[in-house]
MDAnalysis code that builds the backbone (N, CA, C; Angstrom):
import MDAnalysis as mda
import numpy as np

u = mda.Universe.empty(342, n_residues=114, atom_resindex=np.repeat(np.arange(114), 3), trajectory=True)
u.add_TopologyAttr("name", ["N", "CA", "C"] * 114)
u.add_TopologyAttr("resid", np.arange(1, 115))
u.add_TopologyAttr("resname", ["UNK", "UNK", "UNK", "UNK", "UNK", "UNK", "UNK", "UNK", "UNK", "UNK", "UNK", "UNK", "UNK", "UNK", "UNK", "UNK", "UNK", "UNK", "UNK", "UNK", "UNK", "UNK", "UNK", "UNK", "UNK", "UNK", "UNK", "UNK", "UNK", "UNK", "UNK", "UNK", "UNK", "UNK", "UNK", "UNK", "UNK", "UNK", "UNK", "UNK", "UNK", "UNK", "UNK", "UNK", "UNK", "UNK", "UNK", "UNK", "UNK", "UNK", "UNK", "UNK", "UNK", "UNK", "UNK", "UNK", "UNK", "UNK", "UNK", "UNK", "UNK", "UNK", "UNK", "UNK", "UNK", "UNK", "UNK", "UNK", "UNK", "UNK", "UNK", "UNK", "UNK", "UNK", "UNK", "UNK", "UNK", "UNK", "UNK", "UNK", "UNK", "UNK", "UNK", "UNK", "UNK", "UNK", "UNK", "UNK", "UNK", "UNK", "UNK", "UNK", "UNK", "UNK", "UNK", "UNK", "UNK", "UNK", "UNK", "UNK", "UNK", "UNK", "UNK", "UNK", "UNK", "UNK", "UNK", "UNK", "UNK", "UNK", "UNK", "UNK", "UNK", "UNK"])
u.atoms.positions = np.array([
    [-17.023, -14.615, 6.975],
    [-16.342, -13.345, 7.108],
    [-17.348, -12.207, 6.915],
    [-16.963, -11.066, 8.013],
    [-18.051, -10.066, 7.774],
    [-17.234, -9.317, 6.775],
    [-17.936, -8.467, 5.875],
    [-17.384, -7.857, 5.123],
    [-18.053, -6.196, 4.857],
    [-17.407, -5.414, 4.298],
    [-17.365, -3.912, 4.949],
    [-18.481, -3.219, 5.283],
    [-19.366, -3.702, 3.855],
    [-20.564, -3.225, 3.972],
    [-21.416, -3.600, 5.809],
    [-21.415, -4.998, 5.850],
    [-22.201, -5.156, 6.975],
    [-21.788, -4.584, 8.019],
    [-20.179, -4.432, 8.373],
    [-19.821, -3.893, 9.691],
    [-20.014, -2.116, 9.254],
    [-19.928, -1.643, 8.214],
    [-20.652, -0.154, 8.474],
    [-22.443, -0.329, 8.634],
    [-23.223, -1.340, 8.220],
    [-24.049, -1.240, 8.808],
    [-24.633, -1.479, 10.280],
    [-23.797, -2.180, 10.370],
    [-23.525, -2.572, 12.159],
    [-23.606, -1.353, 12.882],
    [-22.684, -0.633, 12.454],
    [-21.903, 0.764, 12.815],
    [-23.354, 1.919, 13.198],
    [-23.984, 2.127, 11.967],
    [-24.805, 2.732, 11.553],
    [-26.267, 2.322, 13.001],
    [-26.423, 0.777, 12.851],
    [-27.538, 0.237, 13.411],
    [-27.297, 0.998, 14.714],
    [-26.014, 0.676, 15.567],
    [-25.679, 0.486, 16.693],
    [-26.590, 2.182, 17.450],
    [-26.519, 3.002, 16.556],
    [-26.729, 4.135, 17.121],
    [-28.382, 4.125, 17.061],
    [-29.017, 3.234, 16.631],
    [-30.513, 3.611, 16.613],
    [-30.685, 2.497, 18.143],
    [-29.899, 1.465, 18.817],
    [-30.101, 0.787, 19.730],
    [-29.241, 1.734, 21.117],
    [-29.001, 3.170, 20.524],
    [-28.395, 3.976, 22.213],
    [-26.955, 3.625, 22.461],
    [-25.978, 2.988, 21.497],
    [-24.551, 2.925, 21.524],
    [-24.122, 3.832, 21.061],
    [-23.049, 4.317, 21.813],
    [-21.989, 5.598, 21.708],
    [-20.576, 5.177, 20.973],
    [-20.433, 3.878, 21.193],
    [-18.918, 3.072, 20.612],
    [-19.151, 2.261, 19.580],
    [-18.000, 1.893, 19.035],
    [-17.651, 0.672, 17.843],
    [-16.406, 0.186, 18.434],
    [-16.244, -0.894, 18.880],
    [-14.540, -1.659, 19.116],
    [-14.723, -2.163, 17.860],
    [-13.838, -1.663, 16.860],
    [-13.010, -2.718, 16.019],
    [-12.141, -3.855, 16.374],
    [-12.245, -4.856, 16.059],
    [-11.116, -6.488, 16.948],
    [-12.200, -7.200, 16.602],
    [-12.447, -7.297, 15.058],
    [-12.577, -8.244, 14.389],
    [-11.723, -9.924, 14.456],
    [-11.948, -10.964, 14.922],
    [-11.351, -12.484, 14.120],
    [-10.557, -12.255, 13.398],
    [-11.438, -11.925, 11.832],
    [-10.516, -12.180, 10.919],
    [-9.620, -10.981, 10.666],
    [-9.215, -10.106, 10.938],
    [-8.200, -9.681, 10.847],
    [-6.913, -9.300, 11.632],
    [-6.287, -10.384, 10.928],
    [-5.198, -10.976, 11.928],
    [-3.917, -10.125, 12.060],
    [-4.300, -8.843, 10.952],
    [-2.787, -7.416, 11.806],
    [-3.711, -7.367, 12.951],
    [-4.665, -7.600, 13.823],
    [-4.930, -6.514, 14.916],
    [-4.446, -7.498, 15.949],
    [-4.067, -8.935, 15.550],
    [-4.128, -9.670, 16.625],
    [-2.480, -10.591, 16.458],
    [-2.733, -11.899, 15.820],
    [-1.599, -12.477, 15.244],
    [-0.360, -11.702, 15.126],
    [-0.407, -11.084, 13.694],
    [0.401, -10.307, 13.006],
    [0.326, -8.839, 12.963],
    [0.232, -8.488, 14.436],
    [0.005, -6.978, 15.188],
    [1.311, -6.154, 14.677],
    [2.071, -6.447, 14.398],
    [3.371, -5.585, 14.042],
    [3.393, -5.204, 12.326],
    [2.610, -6.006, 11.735],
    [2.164, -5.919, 10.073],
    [1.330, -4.424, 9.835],
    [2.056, -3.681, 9.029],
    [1.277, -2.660, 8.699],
    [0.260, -2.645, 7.719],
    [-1.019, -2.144, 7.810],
    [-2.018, -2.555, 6.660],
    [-1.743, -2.006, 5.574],
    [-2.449, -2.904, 4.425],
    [-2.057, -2.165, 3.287],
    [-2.910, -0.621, 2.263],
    [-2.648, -0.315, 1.405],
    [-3.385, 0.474, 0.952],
    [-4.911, -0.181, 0.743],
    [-5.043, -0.826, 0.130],
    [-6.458, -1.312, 0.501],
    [-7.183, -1.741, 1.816],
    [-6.767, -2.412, 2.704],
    [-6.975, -2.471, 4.052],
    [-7.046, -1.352, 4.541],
    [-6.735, -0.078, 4.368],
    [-6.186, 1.168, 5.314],
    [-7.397, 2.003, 4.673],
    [-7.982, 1.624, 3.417],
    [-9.332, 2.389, 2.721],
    [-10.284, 1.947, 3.407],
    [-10.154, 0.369, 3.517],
    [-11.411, -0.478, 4.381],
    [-11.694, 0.205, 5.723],
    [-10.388, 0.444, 6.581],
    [-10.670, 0.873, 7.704],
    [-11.259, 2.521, 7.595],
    [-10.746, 3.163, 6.951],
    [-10.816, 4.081, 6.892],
    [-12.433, 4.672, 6.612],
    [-13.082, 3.799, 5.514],
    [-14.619, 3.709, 5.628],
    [-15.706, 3.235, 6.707],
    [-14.726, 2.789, 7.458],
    [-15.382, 2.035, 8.855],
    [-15.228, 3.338, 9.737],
    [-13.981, 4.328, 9.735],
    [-14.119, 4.853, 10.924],
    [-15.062, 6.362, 10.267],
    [-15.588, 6.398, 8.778],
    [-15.740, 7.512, 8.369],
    [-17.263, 7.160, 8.956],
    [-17.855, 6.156, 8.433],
    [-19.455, 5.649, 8.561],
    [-19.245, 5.632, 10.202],
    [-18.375, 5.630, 11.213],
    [-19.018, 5.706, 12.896],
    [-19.250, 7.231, 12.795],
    [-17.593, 7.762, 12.073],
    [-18.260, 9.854, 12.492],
    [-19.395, 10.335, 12.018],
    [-19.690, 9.763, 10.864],
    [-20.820, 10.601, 10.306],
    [-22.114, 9.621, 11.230],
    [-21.876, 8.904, 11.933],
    [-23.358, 8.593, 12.616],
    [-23.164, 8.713, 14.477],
    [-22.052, 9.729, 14.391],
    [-21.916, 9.905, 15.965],
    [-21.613, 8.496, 16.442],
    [-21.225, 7.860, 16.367],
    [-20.129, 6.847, 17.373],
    [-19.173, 7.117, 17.331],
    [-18.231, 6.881, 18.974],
    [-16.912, 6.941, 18.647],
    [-16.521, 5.772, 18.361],
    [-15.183, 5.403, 17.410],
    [-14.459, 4.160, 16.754],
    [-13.114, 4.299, 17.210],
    [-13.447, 3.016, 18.018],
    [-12.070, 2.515, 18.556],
    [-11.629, 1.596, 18.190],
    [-10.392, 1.619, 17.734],
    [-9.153, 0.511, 17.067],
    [-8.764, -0.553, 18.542],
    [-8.881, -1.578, 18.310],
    [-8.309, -2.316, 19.409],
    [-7.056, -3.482, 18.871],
    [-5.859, -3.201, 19.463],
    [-4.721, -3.816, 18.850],
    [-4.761, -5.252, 20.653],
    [-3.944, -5.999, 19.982],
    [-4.199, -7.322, 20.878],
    [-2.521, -8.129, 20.718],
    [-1.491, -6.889, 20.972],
    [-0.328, -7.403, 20.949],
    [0.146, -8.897, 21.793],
    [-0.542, -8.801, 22.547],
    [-0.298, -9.790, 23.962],
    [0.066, -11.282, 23.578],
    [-0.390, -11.339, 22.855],
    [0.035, -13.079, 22.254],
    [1.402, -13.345, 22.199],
    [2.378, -12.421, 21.656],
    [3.839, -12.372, 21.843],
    [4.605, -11.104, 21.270],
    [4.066, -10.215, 22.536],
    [5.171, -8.573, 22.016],
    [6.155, -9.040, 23.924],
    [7.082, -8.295, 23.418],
    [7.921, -8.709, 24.962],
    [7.848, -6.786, 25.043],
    [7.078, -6.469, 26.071],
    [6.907, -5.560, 26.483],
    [8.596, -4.334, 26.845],
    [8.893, -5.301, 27.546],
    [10.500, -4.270, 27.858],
    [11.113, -4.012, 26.118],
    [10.719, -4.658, 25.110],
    [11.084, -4.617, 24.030],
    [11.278, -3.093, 23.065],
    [12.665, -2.702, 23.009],
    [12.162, -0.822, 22.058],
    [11.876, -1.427, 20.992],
    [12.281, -2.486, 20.377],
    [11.668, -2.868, 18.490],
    [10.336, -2.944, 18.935],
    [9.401, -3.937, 19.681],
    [7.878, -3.942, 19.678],
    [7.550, -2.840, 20.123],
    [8.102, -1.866, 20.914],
    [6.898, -0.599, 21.244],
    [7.478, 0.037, 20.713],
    [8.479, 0.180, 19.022],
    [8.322, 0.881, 17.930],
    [7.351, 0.872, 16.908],
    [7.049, -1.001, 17.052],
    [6.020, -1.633, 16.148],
    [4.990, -1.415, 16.673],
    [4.721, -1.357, 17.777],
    [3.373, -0.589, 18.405],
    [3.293, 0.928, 17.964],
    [3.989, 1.607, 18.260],
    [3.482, 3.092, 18.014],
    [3.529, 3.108, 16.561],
    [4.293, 2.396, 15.933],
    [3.910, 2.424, 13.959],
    [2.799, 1.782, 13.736],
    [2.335, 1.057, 14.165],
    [0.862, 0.735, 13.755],
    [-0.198, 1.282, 14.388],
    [0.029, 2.320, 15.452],
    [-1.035, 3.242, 16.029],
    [-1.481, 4.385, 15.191],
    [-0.098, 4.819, 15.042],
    [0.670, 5.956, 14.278],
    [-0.280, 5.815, 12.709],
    [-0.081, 4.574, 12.404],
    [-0.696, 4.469, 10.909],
    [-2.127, 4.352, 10.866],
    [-3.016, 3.743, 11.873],
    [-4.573, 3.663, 12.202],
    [-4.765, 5.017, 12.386],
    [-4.068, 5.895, 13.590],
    [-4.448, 7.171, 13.891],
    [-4.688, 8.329, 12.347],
    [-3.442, 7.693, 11.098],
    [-3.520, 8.669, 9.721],
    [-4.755, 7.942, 9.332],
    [-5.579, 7.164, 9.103],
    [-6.783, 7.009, 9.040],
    [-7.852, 7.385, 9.803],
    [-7.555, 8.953, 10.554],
    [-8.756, 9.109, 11.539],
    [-9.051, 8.994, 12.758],
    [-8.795, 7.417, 13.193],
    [-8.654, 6.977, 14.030],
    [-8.102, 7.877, 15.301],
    [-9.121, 8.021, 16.281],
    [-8.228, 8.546, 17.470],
    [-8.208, 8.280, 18.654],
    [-9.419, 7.074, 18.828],
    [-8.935, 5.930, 19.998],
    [-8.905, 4.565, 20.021],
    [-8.211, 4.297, 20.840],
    [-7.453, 3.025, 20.554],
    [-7.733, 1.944, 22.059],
    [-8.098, 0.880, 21.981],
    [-8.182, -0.006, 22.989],
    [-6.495, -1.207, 22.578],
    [-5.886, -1.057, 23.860],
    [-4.983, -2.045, 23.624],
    [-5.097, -3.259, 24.789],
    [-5.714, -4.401, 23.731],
    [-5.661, -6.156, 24.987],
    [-4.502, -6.414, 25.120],
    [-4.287, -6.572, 26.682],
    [-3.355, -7.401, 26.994],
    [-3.177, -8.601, 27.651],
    [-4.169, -9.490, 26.563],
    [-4.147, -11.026, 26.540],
    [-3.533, -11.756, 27.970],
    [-2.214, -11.784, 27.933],
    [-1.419, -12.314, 28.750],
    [-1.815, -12.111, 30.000],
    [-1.637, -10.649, 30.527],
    [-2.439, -10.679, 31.915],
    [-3.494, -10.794, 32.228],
    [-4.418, -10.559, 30.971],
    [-6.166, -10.654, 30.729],
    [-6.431, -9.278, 31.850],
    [-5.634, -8.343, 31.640],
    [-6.129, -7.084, 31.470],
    [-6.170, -5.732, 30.554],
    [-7.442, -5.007, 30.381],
    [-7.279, -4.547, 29.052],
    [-7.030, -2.621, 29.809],
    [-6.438, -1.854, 28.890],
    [-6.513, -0.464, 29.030],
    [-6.907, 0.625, 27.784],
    [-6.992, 1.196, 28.194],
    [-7.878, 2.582, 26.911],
    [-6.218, 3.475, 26.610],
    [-6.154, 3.507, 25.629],
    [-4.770, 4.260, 25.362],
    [-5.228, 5.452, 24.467],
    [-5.705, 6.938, 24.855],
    [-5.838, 7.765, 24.177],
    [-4.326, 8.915, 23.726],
    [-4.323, 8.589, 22.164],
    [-3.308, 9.493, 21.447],
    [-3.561, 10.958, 21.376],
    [-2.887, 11.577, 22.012],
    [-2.853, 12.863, 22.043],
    [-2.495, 14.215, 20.896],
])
């Protein structure tokens, strides 16, 4: 497991190799993927929150990538409530773009919150 320190140094590195981005969509953390409808907790939401502070202060932009596709039923209003509440809650951490996979069709789109 990577753990915070290394992915803000990741973060940090990325900009001395000419990267402009960070996709967050980590493995192990399974709200972004699995259990996409799970809201993070206060500690998780600090973690992220130091991840997206260490991209601003080194000029990358940090993008959240959620990976509902495994099983949200799209026509669904409960899942694209649970979608916009867990955007909604990344975005109060800063966060202000967002990559959403959509596994299933194995096509992906850029969803910028306004």
């Amino acid at each position: 497991r990577v753990d915070r320190r290394q992915r803000q140094m990741c973060i940090r590195d990325s900009k001395k190799y000419g990267h402009a981005l960070y996709i967050y969509a980590p493995k192990d953390d399974y709200k972004h993927r699995a259990s996409w409808r799970e809201l993070y907790t206060v500690e998780e939401g600090e973690h992220l929150q130091g991840l997206i502070s260490a991209a601003k202060s080194t000029g990358i932009d940090f993008y959240y990538a959620l990976s509902p596709g495994l099983d949200m039923t799209y026509s669904s209003l409960k899942d694209t409530a649970a979608l916009k509440r867990k955007l909604d809650q990344v975005s109060q951490f800063g966060c202000g773009e967002f990559l959403c996979k959509i596994e299933k069709k194995n096509h992906r789109s850029i969803i910028r919150k306004e």
